[in-house]
C-alpha positions, 0 to 999 in steps of 0.5 A: 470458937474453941467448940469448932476446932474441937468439932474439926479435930475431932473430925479429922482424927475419925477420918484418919483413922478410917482411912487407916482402917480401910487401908488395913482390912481391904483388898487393894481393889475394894479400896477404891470403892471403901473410898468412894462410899465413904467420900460419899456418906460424909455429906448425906446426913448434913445434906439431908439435915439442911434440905429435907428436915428442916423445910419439914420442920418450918412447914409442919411444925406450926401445924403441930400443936398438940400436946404429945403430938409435937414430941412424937413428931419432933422424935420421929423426924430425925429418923426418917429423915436421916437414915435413908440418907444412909441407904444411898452408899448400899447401891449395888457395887457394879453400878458404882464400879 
């Protein structure tokens, strides 16, 4: 339990102090979209945790059984998996506003 609240404070805390940040080297009218991005990428890389790496790794995992070909994958899913979730707050700023 005590591992969760620290997670959650620890959270709240980079959120304040992003917000703060955002507030204090923006423009007031790039706020909005800081804001939006950032309320955006918050959940992508949970998102792409729980809907496309895991499916990969109970659909794939068990066909990967070579020795270093496992690791390899194992080290490779990640990253390919979680980053381009990233990539979705860079959208064009006219498509957003």
């Amino acid at each position: 339990m005590g591992l969760i609240i620290a997670a959650g404070l620890t959270s709240l805390m980079a959120l304040v102090v992003l917000g703060k940040l955002i507030s204090l080297l923006s423009t007031p009218s790039d706020r909005r979209v800081l804001l939006l991005a950032l309320a955006v990428a918050l959940p992508l890389q949970p998102l792409a945790f729980y809907l496309v790496r895991l499916p990969l790794l109970h659909t794939l995992l068990p066909d990967v059984s070579a020795g270093w070909l496992r690791p390899a994958f194992l080290l490779a899913l990640a990253p390919l998996t979680e980053e381009p979730a990233k990539w979705l707050v860079l959208l064009d700023r006219k498509s957003v506003v």
